[in-house]
VOGU-866019 format. One record per residue (C-alpha): x, y, z; residue number from 1; chain; residue in three letters. Coordinates in steps of 0.2 Angstrom, whole numbers, plus 5000, padded with zeros to 4 digits. Last residue first. Layout:
REM residues N
atom c1:X; c2:Y; c3:Z; resi:NUM; chain:A; resn:Ala
...
REM end
This chain:
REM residues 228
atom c1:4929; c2:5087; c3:4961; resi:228; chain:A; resn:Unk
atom c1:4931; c2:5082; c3:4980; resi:227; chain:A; resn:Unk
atom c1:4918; c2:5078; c3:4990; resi:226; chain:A; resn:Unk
atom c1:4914; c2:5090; c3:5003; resi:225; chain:A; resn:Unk
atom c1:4921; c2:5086; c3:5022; resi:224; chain:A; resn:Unk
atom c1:4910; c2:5078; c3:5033; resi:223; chain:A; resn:Unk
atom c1:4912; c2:5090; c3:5050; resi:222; chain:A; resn:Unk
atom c1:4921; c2:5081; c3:5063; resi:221; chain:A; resn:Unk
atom c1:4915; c2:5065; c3:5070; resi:220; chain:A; resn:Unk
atom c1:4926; c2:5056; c3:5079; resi:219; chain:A; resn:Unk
atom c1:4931; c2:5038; c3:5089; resi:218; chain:A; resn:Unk
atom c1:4915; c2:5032; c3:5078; resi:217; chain:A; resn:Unk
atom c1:4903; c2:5022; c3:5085; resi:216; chain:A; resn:Unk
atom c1:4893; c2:5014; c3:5071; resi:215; chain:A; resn:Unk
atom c1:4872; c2:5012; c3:5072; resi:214; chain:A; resn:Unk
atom c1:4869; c2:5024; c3:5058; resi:213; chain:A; resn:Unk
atom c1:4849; c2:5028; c3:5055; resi:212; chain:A; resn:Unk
atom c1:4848; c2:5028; c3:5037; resi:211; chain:A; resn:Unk
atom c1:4841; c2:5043; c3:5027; resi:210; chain:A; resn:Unk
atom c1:4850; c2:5037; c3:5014; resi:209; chain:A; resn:Unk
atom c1:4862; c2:5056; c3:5014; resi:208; chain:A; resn:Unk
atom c1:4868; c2:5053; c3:5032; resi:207; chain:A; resn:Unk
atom c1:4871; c2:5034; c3:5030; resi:206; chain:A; resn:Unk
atom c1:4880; c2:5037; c3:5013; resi:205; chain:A; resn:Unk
atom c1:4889; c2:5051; c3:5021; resi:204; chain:A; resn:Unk
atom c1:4894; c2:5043; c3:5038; resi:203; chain:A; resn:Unk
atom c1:4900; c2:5027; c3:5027; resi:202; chain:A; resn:Unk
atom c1:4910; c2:5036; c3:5014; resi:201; chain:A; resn:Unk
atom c1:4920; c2:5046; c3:5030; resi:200; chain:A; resn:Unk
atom c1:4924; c2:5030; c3:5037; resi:199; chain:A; resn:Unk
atom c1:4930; c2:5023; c3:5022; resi:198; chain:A; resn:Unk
atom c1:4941; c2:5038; c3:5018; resi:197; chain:A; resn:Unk
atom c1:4947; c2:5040; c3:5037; resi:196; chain:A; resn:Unk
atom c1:4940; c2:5053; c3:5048; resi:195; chain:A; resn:Unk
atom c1:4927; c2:5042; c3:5059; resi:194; chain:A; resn:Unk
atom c1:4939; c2:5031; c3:5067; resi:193; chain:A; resn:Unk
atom c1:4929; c2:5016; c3:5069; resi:192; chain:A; resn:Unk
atom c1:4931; c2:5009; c3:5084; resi:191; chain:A; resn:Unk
atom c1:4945; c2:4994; c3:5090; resi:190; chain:A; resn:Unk
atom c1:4956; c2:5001; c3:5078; resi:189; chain:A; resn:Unk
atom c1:4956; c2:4993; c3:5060; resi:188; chain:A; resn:Unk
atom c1:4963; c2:5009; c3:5052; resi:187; chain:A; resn:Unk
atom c1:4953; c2:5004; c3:5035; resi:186; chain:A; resn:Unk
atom c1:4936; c2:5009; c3:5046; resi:185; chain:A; resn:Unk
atom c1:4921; c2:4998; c3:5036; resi:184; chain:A; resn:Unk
atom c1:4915; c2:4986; c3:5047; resi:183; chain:A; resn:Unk
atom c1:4899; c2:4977; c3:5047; resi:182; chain:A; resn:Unk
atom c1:4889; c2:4971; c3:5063; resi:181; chain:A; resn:Unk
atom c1:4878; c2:4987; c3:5065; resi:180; chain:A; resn:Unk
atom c1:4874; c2:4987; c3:5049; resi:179; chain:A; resn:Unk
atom c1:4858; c2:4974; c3:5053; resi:178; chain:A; resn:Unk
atom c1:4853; c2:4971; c3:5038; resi:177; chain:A; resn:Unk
atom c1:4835; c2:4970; c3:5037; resi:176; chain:A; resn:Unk
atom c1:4833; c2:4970; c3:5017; resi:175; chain:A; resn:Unk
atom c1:4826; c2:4988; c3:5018; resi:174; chain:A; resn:Unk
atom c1:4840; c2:4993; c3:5025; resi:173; chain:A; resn:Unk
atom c1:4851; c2:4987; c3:5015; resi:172; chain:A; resn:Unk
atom c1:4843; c2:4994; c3:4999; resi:171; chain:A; resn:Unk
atom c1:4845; c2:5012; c3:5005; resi:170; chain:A; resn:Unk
atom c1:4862; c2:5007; c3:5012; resi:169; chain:A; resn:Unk
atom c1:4866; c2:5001; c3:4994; resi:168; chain:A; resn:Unk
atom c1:4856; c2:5016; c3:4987; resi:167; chain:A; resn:Unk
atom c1:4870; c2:5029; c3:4997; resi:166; chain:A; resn:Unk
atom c1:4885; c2:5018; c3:4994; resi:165; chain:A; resn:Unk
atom c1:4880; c2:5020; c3:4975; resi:164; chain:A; resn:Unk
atom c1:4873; c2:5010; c3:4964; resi:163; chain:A; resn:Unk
atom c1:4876; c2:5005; c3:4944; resi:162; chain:A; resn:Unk
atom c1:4888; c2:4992; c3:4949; resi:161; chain:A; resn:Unk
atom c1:4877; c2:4985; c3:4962; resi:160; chain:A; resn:Unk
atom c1:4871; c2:4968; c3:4957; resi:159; chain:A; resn:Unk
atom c1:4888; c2:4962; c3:4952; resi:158; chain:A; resn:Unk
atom c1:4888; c2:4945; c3:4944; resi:157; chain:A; resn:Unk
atom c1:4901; c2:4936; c3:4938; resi:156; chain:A; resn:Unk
atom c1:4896; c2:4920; c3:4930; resi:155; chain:A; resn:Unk
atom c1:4901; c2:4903; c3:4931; resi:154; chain:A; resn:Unk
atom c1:4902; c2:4895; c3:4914; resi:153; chain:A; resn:Unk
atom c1:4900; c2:4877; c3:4922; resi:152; chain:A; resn:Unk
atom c1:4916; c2:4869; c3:4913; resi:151; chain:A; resn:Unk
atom c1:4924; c2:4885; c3:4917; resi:150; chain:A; resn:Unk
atom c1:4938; c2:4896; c3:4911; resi:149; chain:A; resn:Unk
atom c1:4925; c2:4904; c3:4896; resi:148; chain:A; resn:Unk
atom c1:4914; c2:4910; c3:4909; resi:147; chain:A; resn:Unk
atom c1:4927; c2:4916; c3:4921; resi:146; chain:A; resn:Unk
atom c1:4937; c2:4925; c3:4908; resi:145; chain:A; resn:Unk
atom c1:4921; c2:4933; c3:4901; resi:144; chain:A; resn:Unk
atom c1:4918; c2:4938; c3:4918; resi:143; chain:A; resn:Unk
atom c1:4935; c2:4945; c3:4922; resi:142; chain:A; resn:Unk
atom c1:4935; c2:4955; c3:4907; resi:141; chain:A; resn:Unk
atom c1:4917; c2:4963; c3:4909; resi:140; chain:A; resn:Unk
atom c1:4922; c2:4966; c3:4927; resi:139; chain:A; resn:Unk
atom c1:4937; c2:4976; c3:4921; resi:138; chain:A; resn:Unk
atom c1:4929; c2:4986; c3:4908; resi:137; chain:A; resn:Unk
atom c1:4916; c2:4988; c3:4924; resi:136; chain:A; resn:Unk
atom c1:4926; c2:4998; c3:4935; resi:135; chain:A; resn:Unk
atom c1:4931; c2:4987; c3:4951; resi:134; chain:A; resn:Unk
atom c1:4949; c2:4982; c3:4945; resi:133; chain:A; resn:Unk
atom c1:4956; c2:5003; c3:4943; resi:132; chain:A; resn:Unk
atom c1:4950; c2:5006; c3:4959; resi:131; chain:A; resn:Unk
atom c1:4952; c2:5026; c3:4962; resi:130; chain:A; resn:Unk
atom c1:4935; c2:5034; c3:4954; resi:129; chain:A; resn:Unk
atom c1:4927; c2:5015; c3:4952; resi:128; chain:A; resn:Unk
atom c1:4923; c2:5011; c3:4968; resi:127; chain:A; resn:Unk
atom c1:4908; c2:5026; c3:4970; resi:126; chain:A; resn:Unk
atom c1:4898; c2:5016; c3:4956; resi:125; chain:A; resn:Unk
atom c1:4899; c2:4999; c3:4966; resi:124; chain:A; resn:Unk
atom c1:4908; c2:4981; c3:4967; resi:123; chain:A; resn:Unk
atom c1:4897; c2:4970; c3:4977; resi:122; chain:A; resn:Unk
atom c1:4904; c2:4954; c3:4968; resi:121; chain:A; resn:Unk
atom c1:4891; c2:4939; c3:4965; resi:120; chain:A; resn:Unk
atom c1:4901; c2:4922; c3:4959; resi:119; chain:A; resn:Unk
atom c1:4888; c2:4913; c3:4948; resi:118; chain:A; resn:Unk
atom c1:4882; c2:4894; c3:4945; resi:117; chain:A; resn:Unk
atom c1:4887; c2:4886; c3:4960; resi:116; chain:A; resn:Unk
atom c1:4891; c2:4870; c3:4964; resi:115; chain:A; resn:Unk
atom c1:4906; c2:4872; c3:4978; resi:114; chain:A; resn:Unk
atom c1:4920; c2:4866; c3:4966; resi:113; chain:A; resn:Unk
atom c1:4914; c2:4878; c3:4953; resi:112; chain:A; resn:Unk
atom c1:4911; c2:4892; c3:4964; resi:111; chain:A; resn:Unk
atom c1:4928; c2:4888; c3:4973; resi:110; chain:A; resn:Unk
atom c1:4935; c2:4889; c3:4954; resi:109; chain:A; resn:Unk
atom c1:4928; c2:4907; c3:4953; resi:108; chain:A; resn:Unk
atom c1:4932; c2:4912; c3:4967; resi:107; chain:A; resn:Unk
atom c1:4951; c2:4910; c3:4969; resi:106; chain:A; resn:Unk
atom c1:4950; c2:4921; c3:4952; resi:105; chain:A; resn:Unk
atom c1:4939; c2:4933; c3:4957; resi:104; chain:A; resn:Unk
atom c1:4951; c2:4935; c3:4971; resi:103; chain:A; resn:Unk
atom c1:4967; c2:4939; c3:4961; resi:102; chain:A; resn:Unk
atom c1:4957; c2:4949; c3:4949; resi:101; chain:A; resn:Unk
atom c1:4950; c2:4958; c3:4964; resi:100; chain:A; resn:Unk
atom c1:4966; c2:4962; c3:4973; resi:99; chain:A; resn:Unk
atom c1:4975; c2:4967; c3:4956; resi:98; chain:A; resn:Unk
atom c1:4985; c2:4980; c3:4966; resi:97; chain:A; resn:Unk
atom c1:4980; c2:4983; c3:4984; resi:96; chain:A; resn:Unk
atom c1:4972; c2:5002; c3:4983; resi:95; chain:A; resn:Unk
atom c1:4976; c2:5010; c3:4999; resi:94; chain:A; resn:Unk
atom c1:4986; c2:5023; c3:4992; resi:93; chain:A; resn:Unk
atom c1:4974; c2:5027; c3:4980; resi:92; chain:A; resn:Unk
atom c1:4964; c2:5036; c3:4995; resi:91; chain:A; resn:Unk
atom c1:4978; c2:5051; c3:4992; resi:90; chain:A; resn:Unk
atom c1:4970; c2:5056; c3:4976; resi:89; chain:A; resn:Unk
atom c1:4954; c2:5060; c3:4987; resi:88; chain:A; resn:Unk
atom c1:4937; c2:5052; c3:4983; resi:87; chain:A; resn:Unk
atom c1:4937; c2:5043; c3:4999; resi:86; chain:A; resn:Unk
atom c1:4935; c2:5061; c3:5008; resi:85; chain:A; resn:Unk
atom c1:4951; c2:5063; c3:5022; resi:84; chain:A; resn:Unk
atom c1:4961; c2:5055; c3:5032; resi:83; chain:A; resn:Unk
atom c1:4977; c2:5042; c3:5026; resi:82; chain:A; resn:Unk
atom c1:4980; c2:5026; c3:5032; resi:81; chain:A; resn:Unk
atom c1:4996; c2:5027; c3:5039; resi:80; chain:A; resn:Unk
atom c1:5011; c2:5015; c3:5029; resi:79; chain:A; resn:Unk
atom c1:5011; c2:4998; c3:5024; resi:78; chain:A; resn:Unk
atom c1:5016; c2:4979; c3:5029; resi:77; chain:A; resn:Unk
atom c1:4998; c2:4977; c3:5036; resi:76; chain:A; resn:Unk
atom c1:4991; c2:4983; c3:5022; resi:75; chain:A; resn:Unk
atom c1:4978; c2:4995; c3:5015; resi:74; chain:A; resn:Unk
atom c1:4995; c2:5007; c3:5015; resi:73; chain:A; resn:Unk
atom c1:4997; c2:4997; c3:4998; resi:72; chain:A; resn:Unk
atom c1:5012; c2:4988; c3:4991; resi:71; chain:A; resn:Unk
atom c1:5014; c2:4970; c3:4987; resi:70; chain:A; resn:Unk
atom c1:5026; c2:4955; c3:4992; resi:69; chain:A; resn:Unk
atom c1:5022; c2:4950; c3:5010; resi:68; chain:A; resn:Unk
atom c1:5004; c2:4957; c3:5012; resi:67; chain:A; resn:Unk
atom c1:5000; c2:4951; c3:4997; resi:66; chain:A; resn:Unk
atom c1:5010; c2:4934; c3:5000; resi:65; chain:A; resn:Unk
atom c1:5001; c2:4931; c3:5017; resi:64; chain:A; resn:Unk
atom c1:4983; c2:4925; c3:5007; resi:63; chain:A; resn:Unk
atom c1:4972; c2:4915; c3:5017; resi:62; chain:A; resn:Unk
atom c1:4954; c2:4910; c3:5012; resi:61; chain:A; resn:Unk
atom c1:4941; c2:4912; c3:5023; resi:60; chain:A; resn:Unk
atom c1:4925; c2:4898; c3:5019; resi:59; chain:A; resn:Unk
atom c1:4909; c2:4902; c3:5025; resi:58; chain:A; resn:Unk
atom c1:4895; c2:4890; c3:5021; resi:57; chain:A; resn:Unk
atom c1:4878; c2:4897; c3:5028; resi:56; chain:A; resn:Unk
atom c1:4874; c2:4895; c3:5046; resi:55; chain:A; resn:Unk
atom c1:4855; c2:4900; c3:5048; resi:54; chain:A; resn:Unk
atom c1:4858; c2:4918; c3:5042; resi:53; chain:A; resn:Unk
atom c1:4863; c2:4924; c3:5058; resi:52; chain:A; resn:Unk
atom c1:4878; c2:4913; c3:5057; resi:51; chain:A; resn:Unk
atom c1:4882; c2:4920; c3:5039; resi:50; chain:A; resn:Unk
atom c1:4882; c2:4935; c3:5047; resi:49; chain:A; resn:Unk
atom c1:4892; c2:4935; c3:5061; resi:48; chain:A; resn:Unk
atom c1:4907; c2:4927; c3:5048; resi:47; chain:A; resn:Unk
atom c1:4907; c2:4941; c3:5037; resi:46; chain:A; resn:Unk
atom c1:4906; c2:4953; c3:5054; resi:45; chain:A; resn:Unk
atom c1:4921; c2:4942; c3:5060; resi:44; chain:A; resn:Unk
atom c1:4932; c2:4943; c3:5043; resi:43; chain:A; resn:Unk
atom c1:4928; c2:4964; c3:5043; resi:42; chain:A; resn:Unk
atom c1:4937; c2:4968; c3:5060; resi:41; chain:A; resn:Unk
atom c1:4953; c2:4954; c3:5058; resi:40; chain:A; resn:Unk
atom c1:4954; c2:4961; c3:5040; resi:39; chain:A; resn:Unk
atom c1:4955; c2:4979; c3:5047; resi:38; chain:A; resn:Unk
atom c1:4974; c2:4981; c3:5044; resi:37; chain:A; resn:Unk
atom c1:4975; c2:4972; c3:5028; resi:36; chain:A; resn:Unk
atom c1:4987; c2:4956; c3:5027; resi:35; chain:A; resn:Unk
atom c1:4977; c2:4945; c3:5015; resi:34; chain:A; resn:Unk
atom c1:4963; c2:4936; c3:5027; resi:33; chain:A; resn:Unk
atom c1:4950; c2:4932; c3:5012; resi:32; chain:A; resn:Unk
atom c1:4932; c2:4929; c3:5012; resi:31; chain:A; resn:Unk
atom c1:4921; c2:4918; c3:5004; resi:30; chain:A; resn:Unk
atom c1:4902; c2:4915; c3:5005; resi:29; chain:A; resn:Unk
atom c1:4894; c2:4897; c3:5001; resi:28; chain:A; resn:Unk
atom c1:4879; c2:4889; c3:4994; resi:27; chain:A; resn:Unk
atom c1:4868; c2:4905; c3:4991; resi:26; chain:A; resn:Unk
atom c1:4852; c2:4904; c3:4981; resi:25; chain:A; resn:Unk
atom c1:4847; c2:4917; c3:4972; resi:24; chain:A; resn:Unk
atom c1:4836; c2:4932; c3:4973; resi:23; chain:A; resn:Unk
atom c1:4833; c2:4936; c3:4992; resi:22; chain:A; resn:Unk
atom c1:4849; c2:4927; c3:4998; resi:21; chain:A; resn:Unk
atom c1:4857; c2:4936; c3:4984; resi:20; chain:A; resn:Unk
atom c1:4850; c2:4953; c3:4990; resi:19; chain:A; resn:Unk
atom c1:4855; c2:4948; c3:5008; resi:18; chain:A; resn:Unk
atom c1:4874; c2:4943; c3:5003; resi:17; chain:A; resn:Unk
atom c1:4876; c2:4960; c3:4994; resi:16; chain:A; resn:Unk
atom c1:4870; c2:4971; c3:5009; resi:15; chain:A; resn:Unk
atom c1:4887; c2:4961; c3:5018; resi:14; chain:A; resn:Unk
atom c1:4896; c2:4965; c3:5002; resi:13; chain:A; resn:Unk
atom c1:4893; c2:4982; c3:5003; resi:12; chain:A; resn:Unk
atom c1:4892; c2:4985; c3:5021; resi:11; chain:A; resn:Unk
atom c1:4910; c2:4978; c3:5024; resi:10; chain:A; resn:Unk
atom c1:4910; c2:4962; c3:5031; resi:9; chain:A; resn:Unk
atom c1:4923; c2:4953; c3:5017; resi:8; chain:A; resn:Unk
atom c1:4910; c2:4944; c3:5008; resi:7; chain:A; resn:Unk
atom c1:4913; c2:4940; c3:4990; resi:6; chain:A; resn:Unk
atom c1:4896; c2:4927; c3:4988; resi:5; chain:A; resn:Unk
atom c1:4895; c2:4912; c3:4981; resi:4; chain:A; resn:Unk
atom c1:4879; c2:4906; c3:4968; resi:3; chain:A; resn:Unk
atom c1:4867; c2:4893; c3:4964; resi:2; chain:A; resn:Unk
atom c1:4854; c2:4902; c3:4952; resi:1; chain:A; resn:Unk
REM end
């Protein structure tokens, strides 16, 4: 299947474009420059790898009205990124509302424009305590919308929504990606800063895969337990 890839450098949807360039065929990744504090971080890693894998289509995609007009301390226009376990209640503040339905949307006609037969998403298990738009009730509406929007039926495929972040750095690693050049620190500092939620999800998943980690972190305290 001809199909675009949601890269935005983070190690999910980075381990995503491997799988699909293992399973499909990819004619194009897509990332977006919305106003998030590590968006400058994570579009560069997007773009290393597309160049690493022999110069793939890699279109960015600005979008200053989210940053502009909506809420979430994700953003630019927001307040401190909170500390802590990503499963916390206070990691919702960093939710961007509707980000992926917008996105999926922008997708899915690029996908159509582009050729492609599906959009692949590296939505994930461990999204879906605080992301209302990566549980799949969400998914399953955004693909029927997508298929039923299109002359080409494009379809929405999400490979890792059964996974965690611990299998997608299991399978990452077996696929030879280099994690080194993915960004996952919502602070966007010039390191990670090891104590955020994001930063704190990636040490663990590392840690419990068995994985090597190749980040430098400004800290690494104690991971704290996950929250129940």
């Amino acid at each position: 299947m001809k199909t675009l890839v949601l890269l935005s450098g983070g190690m999910d949807s980075v381990t995503a474009l491997y799988w699909a360039r293992r399973e499909h065929e990819v004619v194009a990744a897509l990332s977006f420059d919305y106003g998030s504090k590590h968006n400058t971080k994570e579009i560069g890693a997007a773009a290393w790898h597309c160049d690493h894998l022999g110069g793939l289509w890699h279109d960015v995609v600005r979008l200053p009205f989210v940053d502009e007009l909506f809420e979430s301390d994700l953003l630019q226009s927001g307040g401190e990124v909170p500390d802590g376990h990503y499963a916390e209640e206070t990691m919702k503040r960093t939710v961007v509302p509707f980000r992926n339905g917008i996105m999926l949307a922008i997708a899915c006609g690029l996908a159509e424009s582009r050729g492609a037969e599906g959009v692949i998403i590296a939505a994930h298990a461990g999204d879906h305590a605080i992301y209302p738009d990566c549980r799949e009730p969400f998914m399953q509406g955004m693909a029927a919308a997508m298929r039923e929007g299109t002359y080409a039926r494009i379809e929405l495929l999400r490979p890792f929504i059964d996974l965690d972040k611990t299998g997608i750095a299991r399978m990452g690693a077996e696929l030879g990606v280099d994690y080194g050049r993915t960004w996952s620190c919502y602070k966007g500092g010039e390191l990670h800063c090891g104590t955020c939620g994001t930063c704190v999800e990636r040490r663990e998943a590392f840690a419990q895969a068995g994985v090597a980690d190749p980040t430098p972190y400004l800290a690494e305290p104690p991971l704290p337990e996950t929250p129940h």
